[in-house]
C-alpha positions as CSV (number, residue, x, y, z in Angstrom):
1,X,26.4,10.9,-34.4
2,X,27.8,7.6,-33.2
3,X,31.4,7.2,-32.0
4,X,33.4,4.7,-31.1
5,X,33.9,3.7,-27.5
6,X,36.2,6.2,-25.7
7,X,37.5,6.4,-21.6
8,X,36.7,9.8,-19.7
9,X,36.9,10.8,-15.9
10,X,33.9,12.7,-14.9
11,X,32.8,14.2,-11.7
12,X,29.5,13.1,-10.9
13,X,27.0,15.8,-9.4
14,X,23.3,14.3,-9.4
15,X,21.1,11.3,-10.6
16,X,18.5,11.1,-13.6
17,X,15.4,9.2,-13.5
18,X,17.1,6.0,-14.7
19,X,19.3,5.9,-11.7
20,X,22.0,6.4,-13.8
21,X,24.9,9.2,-12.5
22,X,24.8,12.7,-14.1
23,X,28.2,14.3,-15.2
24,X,29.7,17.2,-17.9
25,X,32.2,15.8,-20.4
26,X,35.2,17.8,-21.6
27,X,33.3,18.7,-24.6
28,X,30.3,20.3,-22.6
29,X,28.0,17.4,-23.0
30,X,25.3,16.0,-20.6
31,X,27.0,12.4,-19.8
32,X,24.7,9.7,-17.8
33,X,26.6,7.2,-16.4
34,X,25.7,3.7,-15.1
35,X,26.6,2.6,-11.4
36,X,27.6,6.2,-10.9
37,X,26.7,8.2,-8.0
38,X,26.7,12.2,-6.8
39,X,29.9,13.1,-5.6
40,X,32.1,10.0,-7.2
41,X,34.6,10.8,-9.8
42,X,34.3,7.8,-12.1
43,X,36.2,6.8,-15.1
44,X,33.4,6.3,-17.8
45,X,33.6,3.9,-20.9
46,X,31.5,6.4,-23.3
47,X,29.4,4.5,-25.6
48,X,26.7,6.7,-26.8
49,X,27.3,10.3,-28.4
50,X,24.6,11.7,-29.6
51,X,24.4,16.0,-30.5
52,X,23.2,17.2,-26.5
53,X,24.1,14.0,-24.7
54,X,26.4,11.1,-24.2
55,X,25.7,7.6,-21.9
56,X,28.5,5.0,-20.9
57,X,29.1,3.2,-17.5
58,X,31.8,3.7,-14.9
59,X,34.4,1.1,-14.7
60,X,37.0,3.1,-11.9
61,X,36.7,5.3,-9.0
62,X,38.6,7.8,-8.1
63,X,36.0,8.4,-4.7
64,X,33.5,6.0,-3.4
65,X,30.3,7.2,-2.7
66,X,29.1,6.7,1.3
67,X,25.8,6.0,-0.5
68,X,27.0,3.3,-2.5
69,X,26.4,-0.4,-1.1
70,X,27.1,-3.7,-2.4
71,X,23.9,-5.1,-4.5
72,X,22.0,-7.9,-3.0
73,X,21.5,-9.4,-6.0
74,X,23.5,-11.4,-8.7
75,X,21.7,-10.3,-11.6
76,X,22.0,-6.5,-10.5
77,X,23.4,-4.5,-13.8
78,X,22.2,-7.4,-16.4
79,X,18.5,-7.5,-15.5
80,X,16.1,-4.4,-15.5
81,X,14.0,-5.1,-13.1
82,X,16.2,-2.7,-11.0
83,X,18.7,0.6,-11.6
84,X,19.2,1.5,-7.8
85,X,20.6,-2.1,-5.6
86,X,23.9,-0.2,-5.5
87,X,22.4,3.0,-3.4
88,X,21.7,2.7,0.2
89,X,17.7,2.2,0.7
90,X,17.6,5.6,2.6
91,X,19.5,7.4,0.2
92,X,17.0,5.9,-2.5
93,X,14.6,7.7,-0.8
94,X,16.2,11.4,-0.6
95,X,16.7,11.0,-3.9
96,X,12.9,10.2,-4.8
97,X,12.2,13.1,-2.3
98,X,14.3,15.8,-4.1
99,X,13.3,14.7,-7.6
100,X,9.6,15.3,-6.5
101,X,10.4,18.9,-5.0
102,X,12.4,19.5,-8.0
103,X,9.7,19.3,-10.7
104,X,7.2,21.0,-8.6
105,X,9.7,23.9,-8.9
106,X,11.1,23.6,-12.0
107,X,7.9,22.8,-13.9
108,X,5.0,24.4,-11.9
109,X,7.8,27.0,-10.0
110,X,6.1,25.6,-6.6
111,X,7.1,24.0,-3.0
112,X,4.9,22.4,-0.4
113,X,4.4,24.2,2.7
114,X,5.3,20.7,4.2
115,X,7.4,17.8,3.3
116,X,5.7,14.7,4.6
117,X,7.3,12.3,6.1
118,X,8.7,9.8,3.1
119,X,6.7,6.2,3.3
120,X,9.3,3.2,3.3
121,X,8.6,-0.6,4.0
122,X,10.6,-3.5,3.4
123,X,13.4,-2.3,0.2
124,X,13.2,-7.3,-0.3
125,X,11.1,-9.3,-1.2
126,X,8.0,-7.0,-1.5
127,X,7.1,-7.5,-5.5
128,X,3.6,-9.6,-5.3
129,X,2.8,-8.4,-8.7
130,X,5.3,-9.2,-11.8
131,X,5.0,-9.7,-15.5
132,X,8.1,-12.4,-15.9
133,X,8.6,-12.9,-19.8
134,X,9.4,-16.9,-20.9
135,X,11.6,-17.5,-23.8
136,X,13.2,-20.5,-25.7
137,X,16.6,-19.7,-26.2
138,X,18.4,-22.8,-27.6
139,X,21.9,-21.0,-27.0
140,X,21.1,-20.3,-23.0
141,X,20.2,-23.7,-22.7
142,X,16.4,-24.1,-23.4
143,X,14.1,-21.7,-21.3
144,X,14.5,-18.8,-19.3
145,X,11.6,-17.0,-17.2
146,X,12.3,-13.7,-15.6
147,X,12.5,-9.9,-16.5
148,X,13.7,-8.2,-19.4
149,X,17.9,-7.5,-19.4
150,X,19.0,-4.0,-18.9
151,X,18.1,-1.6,-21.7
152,X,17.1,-4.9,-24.3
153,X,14.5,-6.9,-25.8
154,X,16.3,-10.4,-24.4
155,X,15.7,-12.5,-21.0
156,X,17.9,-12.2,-18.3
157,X,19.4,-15.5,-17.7
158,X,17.8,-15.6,-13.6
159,X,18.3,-18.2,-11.5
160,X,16.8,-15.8,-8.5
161,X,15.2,-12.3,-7.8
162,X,15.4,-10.3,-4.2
163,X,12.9,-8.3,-5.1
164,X,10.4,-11.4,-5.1
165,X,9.1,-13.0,-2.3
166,X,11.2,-15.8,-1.8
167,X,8.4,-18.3,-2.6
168,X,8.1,-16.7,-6.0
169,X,12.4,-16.2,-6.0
170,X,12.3,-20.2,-5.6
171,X,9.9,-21.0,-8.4
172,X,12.1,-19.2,-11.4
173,X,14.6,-22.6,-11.7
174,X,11.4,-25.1,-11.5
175,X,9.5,-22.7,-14.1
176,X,11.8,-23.1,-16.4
177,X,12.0,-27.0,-16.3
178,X,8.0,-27.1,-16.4
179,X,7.8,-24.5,-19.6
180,X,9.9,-27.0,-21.1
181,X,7.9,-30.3,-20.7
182,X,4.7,-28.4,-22.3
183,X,4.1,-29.7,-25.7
184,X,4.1,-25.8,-26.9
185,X,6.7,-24.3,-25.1
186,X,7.7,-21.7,-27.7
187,X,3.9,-20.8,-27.4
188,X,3.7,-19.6,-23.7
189,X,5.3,-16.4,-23.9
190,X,4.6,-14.6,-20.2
191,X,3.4,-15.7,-16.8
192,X,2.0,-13.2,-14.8
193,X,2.5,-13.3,-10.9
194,X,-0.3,-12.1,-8.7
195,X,-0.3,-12.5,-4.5
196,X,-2.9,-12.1,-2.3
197,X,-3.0,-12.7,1.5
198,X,-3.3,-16.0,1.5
199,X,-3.1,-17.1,-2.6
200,X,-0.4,-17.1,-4.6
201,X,-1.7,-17.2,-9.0
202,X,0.4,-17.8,-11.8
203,X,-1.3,-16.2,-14.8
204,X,0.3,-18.4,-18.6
205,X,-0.5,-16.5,-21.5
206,X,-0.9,-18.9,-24.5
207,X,-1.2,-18.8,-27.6
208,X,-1.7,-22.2,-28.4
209,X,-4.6,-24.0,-27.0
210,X,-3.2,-26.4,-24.0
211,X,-3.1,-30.0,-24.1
212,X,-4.4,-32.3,-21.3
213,X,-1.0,-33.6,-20.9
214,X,-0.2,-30.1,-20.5
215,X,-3.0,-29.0,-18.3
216,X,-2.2,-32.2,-16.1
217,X,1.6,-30.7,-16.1
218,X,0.5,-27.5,-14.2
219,X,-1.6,-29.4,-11.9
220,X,1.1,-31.2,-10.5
221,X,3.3,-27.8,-10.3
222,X,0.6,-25.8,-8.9
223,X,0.1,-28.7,-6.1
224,X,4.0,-29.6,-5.3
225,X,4.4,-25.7,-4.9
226,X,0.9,-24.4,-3.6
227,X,0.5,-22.2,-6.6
228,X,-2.7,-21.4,-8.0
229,X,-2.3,-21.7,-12.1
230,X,-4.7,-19.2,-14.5
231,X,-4.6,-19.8,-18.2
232,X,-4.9,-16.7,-20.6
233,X,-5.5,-17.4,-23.9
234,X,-6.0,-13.9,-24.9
235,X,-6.4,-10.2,-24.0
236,X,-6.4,-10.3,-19.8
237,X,-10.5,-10.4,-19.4
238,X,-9.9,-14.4,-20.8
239,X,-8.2,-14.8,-17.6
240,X,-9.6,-18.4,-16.2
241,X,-8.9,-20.5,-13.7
242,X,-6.8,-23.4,-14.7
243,X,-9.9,-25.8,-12.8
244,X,-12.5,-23.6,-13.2
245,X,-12.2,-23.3,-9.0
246,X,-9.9,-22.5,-6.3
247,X,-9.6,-19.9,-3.3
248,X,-10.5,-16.3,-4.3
249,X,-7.3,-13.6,-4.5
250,X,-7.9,-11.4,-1.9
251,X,-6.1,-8.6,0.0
252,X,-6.8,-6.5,3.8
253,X,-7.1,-3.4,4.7
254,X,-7.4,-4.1,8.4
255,X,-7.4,-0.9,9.5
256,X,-10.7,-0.2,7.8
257,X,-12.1,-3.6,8.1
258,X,-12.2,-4.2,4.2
259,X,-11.3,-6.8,1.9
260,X,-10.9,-6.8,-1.4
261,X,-11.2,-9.2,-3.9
262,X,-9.4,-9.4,-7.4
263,X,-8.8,-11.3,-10.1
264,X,-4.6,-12.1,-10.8
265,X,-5.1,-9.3,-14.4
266,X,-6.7,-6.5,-12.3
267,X,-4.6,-3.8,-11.5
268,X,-3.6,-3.5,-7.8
269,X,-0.6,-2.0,-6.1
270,X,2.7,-4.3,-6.2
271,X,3.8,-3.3,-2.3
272,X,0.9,-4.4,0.0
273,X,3.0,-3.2,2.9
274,X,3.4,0.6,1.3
275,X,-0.3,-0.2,0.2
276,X,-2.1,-0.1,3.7
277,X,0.2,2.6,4.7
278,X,-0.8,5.1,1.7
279,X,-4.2,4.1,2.1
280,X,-4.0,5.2,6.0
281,X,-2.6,8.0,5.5
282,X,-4.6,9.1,2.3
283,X,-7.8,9.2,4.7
284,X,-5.9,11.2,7.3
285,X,-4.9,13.8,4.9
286,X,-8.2,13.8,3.2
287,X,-9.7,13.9,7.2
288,X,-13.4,13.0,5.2
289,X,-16.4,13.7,8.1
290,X,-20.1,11.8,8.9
291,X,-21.7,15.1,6.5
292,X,-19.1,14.8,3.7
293,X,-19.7,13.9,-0.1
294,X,-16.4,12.5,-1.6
295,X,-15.3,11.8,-5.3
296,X,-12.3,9.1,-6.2
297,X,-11.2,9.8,-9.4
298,X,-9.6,6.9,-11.3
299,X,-11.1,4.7,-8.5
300,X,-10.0,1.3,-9.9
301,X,-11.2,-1.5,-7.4
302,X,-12.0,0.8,-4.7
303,X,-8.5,0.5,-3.1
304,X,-9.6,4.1,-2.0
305,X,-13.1,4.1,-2.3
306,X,-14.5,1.8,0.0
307,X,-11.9,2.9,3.2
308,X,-13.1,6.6,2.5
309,X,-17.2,5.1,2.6
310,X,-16.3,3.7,6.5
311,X,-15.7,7.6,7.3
312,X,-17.6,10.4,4.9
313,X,-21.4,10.1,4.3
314,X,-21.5,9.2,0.7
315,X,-18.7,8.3,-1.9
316,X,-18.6,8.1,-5.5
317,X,-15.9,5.9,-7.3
318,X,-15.3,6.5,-11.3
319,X,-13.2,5.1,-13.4
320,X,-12.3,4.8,-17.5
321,X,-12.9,0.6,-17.2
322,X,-16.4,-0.5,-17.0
323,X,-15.2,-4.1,-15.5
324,X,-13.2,-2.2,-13.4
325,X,-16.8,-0.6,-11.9
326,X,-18.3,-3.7,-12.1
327,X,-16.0,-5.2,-9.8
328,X,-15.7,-2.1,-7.8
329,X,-19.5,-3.0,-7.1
330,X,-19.7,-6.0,-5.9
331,X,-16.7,-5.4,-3.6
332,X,-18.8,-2.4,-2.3
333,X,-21.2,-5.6,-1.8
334,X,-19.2,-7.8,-0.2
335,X,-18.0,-5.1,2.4
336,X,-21.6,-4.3,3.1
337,X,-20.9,-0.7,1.8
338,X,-23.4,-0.9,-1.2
339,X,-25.5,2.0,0.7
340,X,-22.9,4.8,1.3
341,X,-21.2,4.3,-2.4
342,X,-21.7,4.8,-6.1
343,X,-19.4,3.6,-9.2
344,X,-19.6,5.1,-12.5
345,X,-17.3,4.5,-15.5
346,X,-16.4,7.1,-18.2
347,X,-13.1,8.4,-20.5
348,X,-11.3,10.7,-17.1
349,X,-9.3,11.6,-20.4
350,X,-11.9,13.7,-21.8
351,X,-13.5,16.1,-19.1
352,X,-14.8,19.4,-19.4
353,X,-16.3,21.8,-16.9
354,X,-19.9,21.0,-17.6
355,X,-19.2,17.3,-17.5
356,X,-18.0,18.0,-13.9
357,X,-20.6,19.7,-12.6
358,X,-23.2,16.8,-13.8
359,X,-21.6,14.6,-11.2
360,X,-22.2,17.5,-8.7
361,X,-20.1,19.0,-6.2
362,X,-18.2,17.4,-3.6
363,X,-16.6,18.4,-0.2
364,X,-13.5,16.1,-0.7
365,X,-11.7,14.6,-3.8
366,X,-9.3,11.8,-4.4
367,X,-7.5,11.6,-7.3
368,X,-5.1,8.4,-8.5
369,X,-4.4,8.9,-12.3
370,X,-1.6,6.9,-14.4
371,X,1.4,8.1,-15.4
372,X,-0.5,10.6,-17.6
373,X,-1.4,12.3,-14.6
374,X,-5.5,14.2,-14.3
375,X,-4.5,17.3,-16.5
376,X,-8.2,17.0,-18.1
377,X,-9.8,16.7,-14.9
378,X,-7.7,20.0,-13.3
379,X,-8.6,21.9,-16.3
380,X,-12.2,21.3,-15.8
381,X,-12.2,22.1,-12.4
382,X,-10.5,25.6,-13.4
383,X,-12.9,26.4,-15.5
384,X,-15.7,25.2,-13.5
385,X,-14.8,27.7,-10.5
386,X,-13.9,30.5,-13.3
387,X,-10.2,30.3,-13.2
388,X,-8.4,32.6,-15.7
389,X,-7.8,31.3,-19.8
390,X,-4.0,31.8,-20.2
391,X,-0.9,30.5,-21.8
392,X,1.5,31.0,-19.4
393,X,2.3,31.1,-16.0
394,X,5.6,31.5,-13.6
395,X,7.1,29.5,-16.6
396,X,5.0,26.8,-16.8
397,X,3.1,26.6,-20.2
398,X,-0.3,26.2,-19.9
399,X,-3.0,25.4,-22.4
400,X,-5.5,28.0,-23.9
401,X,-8.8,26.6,-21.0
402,X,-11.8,27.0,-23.3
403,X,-15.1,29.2,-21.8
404,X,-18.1,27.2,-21.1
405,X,-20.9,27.0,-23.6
406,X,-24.4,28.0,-23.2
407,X,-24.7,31.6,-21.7
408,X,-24.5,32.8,-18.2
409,X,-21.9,30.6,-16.0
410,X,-23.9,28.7,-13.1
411,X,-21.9,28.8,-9.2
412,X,-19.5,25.8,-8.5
413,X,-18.4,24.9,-5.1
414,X,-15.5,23.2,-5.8
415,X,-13.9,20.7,-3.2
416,X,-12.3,22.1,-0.2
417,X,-9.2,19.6,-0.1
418,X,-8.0,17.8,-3.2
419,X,-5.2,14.6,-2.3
420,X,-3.9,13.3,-5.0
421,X,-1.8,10.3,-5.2
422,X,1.0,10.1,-8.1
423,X,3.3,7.6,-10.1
424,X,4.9,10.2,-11.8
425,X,6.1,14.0,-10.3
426,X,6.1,15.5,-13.7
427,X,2.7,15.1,-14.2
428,X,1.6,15.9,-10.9
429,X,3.7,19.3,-11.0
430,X,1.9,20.0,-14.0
431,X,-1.5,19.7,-12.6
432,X,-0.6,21.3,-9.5
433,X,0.2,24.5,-11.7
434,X,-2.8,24.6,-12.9
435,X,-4.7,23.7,-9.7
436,X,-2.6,26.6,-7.5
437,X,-1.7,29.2,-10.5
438,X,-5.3,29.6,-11.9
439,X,-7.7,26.8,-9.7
440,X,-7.3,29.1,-6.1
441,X,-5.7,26.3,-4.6
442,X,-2.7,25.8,-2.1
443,X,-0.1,23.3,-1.9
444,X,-0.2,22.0,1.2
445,X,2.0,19.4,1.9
446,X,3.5,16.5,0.0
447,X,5.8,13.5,0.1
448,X,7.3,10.5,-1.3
449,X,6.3,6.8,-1.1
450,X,8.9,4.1,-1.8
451,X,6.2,1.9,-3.3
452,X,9.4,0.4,-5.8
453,X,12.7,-0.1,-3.6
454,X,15.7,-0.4,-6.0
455,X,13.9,1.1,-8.6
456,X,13.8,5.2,-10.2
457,X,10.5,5.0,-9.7
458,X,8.9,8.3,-7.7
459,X,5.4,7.6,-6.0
460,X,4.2,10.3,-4.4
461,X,1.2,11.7,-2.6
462,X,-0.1,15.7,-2.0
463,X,-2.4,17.7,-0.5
464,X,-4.1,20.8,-1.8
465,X,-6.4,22.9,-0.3
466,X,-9.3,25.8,-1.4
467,X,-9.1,28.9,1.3
């Protein structure tokens, strides 16, 4: 039930996923608390009470946190492109640290024999991938391009962004003027930012076919400002270039000697700098040799693939997104590592053990799912080396894993050492349970990555291995 707006001092004793502080009301309730941190007592302005919870944002302190710092940016609180400005980079990173070692033991009731070292770059100015929504908003003053506002469906009203390279900051003031002067501006809802090394691509969706005096507009932008423009008419694969030419996107992994291409609506990683560094260590952890077979699950571009080919002796990339492959391939091409690997593209949502053993066994594995996590894969590979069927385990619910059809079970080796790299600790608790508690696997090590300074978010990467 709804309430009207009331004031409560709360002690604040840990942080939620949104960043936001974590208190107890007077009436027993779970209250999360904006610009709250552990250990501040805040006075709240409660403005949500639902039956288990209440949310509202502090507007006094009684303490200050030490880990509270003064947000770099204007728009911090109003825009949701960040939840964290207002907690020191370092303690950003404990925080995405404990959460992760939290759900392995409250979900899967496990801990890593070893906390890796967390992976940090620069916490400004490292976003090279954005999705900046354009609106016309008469009573703002004509258009605004930027991120969504905090918790709502409207534009932030951004005039800058520290979390964009400052070429990119620089451009939000001039995008606005030049949505304007298109004939359609009410037509061109998103523009979809996409840096390489050495290119920098504006992506405009339309949904109005451009005019040459329009088309001649972007020329001019994408020339004053050295931006490469991509028009979008429809679902990302319409992606073309404004001109039909132009310098190819391109990113380095120098420590492997690769390249890879992409086009500005692939998916690639937003934080080159935390990029190169979990690709690095990625390969030390996996430690693939001349003799070894490797498998990259949910391959992608081959941001994985092709650094693992310059080590083991053969590697094969799969992935849900056939165009994905395709591309995959001819970056495999390009980096003269056509001979040592293979792409294949299927549903990694839909696995079962005799679909794994047709892409036979494999000494090493690397696993990058989504959010969603690899919880078909793990249970295939359970069954596959004739883990147990149960329901439960250590207090983590488990799915009834299904026999395999068709008689007497054939031998699987399964991979000695699994890494698998994660966007999301709840999932990957989940599959760990399954990979330790019934797979004969051990947890060796894991660790955080600050892939999203100023942000919740909880990248992580771990290490199991098969005694």
């Amino acid at each position: 039930m709804e309430q009207r707006e009331r004031m409560e001092w709360l002690q604040i004793d840990g942080l939620d996923l949104e960043g936001r502080g974590v208190g107890r009301s007077e009436n027993g309730k779970v209250v999360f608390v904006s610009n709250a941190l552990p250990g501040e007592r805040v006075q709240a302005s409660i403005a949500r009470s639902k039956r288990n919870w209440e949310s509202g944002t502090a507007i006094a302190w009684a303490n200050v946190s030490s880990s509270r710092v003064t947000p770099k940016c204007p728009h911090f609180g109003i825009c949701g492109g960040c939840s964290m400005q207002h907690v020191d980079p370092a303690a950003q990173l404990a925080f995405k640290q404990r959460t992760l070692e939290d759900d392995f033991w409250h979900l899967s009731r496990l801990r890593p024999q070893t906390l890796l070292r967390p992976i940090a770059g620069p916490s400004w100015g490292y976003r090279t991938r954005a999705r900046l929504t354009v609106r016309l908003v008469f009573k703002k003053g004509g258009v605004l391009v930027g991120f969504h506002e905090k918790g709502s469906s409207y534009v932030a009203d951004m005039r800058s962004c520290a979390i964009l390279p400052q070429k990119v900051s620089d451009l939000l003031l001039p995008l606005r003027t030049l949505i304007a002067s298109l004939s359609r501006p009410e037509r061109a809802p998103q523009i979809e930012l996409a840096m390489g090394d050495s290119v920098t691509a504006l992506v405009l969706r339309h949904l109005e076919p451009l005019t040459e005096e329009d088309r001649q507009l972007l020329r001019d932008f994408g020339a004053r400002h050295d931006v490469q423009w991509w028009l979008q008419a429809k679902g990302p694969d319409s992606a073309v270039l404004l001109d039909g030419d132009g310098a190819p996107l391109r990113y380095g992994l120098p420590e492997f000697g690769i390249t890879m291409p992409f086009r500005p609506t692939d998916f690639t990683q937003v934080n080159p700098q935390i990029n190169r560094v979990m690709v690095a260590r990625a390969l030390r952890l996996l430690n693939a040799q001349a003799t070894d077979r490797v498998i990259d699950w949910f391959c992608g571009l081959g941001n994985f693939t092709l650094p693992i080919a310059t080590q083991a002796r053969t590697v094969l990339g799969i992935e849900g997104s056939a165009t994905l492959v395709a591309r995959a391939l001819d970056n495999a091409l390009q980096n003269d590592l056509q001979d040592k690997v293979a792409f294949t593209a299927r549903n990694l949502f839909e696995m079962d053990a005799a679909d794994l053993r047709a892409y036979g066994e494999a000494d090493l594995w690397l696993v990058d799912p989504p959010r969603d996590g690899a919880l078909a894969l793990c249970k295939a590979l359970v069954e596959a080396v004739g883990g147990k069927s149960l329901s439960r385990t250590e207090g983590t619910e488990i799915e009834h894993l299904p026999s395999e059809q068709g008689g007497e079970r054939v031998p699987f080796n399964p991979p000695r050492r699994i890494v698998y790299v994660s966007c999301n600790p709840a999932t990957l608790a989940r599959d760990a349970g399954l990979l330790v508690h019934h797979g004969g696997y051990t947890l060796r090590a894991a660790g955080v990555m600050n892939m999203f300074p100023h942000t919740a978010h909880v990248e992580s990467m771990a290490v199991f291995e098969r005694d």
